[in-house]
Structures are given as structure tokens and as C-alpha cells.
C-alpha positions in Angstrom: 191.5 175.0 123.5 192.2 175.2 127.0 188.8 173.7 127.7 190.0 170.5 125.0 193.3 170.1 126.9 191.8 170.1 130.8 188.7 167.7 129.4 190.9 165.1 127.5 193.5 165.1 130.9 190.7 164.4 133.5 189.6 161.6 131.4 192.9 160.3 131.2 193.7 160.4 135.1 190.0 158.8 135.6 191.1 155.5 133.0 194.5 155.3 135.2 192.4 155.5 138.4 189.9 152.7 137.7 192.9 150.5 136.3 195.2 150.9 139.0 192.0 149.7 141.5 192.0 146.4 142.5 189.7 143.7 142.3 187.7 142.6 144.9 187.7 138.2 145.9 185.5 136.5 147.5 186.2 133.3 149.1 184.4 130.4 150.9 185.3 128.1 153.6 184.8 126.2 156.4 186.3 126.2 159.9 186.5 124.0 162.9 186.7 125.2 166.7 184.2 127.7 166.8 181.8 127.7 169.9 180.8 131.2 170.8 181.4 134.9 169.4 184.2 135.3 171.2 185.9 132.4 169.3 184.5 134.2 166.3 186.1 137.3 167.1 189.5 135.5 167.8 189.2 134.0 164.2 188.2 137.4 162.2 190.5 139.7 164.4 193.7 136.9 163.3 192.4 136.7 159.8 192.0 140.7 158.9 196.0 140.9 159.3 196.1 139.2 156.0 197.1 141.8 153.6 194.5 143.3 151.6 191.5 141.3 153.2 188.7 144.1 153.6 186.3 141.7 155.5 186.0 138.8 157.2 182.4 136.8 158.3 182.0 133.5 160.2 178.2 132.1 159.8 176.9 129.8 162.7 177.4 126.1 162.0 174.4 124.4 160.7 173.2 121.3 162.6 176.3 118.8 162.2 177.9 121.0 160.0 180.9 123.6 160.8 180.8 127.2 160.6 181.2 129.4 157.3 184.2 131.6 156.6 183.5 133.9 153.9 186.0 136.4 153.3 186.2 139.9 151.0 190.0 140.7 149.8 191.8 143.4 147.6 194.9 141.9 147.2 196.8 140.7 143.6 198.0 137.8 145.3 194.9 135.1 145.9 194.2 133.9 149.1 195.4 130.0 150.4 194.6 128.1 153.1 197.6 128.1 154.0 197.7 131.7 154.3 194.5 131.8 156.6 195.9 129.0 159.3 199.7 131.2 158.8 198.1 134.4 160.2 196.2 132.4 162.7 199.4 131.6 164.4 198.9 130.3 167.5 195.1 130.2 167.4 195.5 127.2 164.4 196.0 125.0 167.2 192.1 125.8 168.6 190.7 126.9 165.0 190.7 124.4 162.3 190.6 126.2 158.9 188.6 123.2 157.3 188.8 124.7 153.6 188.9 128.1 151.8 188.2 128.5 148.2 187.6 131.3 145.8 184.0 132.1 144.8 183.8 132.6 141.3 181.5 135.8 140.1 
């Protein structure tokens, strides 16, 4: 009986534990102003204060194109631009967030 009672509790806690975890998003965008690594750096540093984003990844701009900004988030509340040039503070006035969108599985 004991056995019954410890078996049908862990189950229970592990449903509440994979319902409480959040989903991960994915989004997609474009930004303007980045050069070098450094810049790079400047952008992802500014842009993993954003609560809940896990990680952040700037691809090289293709020939007349602009970089890529693809970033990985936990949060309930879905990412803007708005938020992204917010949390770039000062920096929005070197870095261009062009467009972010989420990227549907």
C-alpha cells in the first residue's frame, strides 16, 4: 500500500513539474549597425537582460543584407521589438533593431 501511495505521488509532482516549465520561443530578426564582434557582443550582452531570454545569436550579414538576430526565450510574456531596442538603451542609437518576429515551430 505504501508502495501504491509513494508511486501515484511521484507521478503527480512529475505532471506538476513538466506543467509549471515554460516554453521555449524562438524569434527572428534583423539588425543594423553591426561591423565587428565587438559590436556583436555589445548587442547580445544588452539583449540577454531581457527577462527570460536564454540565448542570443547575431549571424554575419550576407552580401547587402544585415546581420541576423535570432534569439531563444523562456518567458510567458512574448518578445517585441520594442522590447529588444528598450534593453538596448543607449546602444539603440548605434544598433538598429531592423525587425524581430517569432518563429513559429
Amino acid at each position: 500500500m505504501k508502495t501504491l501511495v509513494f508511486l501515484i505521488t511521484t507521478l503527480s509532482l512529475g505532471l506538476q513539474l513538466q506543467a509549471a516549465e515554460p516554453k521555449t520561443k524562438k524569434y527572428e530578426g534583423e539588425v543594423a549597425g553591426i561591423f565587428c564582434s565587438a559590436c556583436s557582443s555589445h548587442v547580445k550582452a544588452a539583449l540577454m537582460t531581457i527577462d527570460g531570454v536564454q540565448s542570443v545569436k547575431i549571424t554575419t550579414a550576407p552580401k547587402n543584407g544585415l546581420p541576423k538576430l535570432f534569439i531563444t526565450s523562456q518567458s510567458d510574456q512574448p518578445m517585441t521589438q520594442e522590447m529588444a531596442i528598450k534593453a538596448l538603451g543607449e546602444k539603440a542609437k548605434i544598433f538598429h533593431i531592423q525587425s524581430l518576429k517569432p518563429i513559429t515551430p
